[in-house]
C-alpha positions, 0 to 999 in steps of 0.5 A, spaced: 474 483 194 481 484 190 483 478 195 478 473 192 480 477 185 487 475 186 487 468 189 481 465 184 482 471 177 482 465 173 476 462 176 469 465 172 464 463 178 467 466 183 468 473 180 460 470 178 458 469 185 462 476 186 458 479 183 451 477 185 454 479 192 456 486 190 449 486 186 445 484 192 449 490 196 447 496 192 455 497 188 452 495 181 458 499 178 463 494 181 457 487 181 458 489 173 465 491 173 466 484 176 460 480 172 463 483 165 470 480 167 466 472 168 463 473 163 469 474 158 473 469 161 466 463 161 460 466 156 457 460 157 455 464 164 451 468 161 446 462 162 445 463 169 443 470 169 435 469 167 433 465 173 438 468 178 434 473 182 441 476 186 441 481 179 434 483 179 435 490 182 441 491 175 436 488 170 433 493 167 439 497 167 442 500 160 450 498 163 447 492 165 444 489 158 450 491 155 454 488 159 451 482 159 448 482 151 442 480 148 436 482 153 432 476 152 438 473 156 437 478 162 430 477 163 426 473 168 420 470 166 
């Protein structure tokens, strides 16, 4: 994984998809370690977390809101 960092760290999408990745494996330390980072880069990511189910499992999470921001912007309808 800190290949893919170093091959594509100015590509938020791929730290994005990181992300979901390591959510989807249980490593919620390290999917919001690697979400907060595509999200610094591109905020306007923050737009694809609603519907993404790979974060459901963080979703309620206190590290993950705080991560991510407002919590109407983390919820799934």
């Amino acid at each position: 994984m800190k290949d893919t960092y170093r091959v594509h760290r100015y590509e938020p999408i791929v730290l994005y998809n990181l992300a979901c990745y390591l959510a989807l494996a249980g490593e919620k330390e390290q999917a919001l370690s690697w979400l907060g980072r595509s999200l610094r880069i591109q905020p306007s990511l923050r737009k694809l977390i609603p519907d993404d189910s790979d974060f459901d499992q963080l979703r309620h999470e206190p590290d993950f809101r705080l991560v991510v921001g407002k919590p109407e912007s983390v919820s799934r309808a």
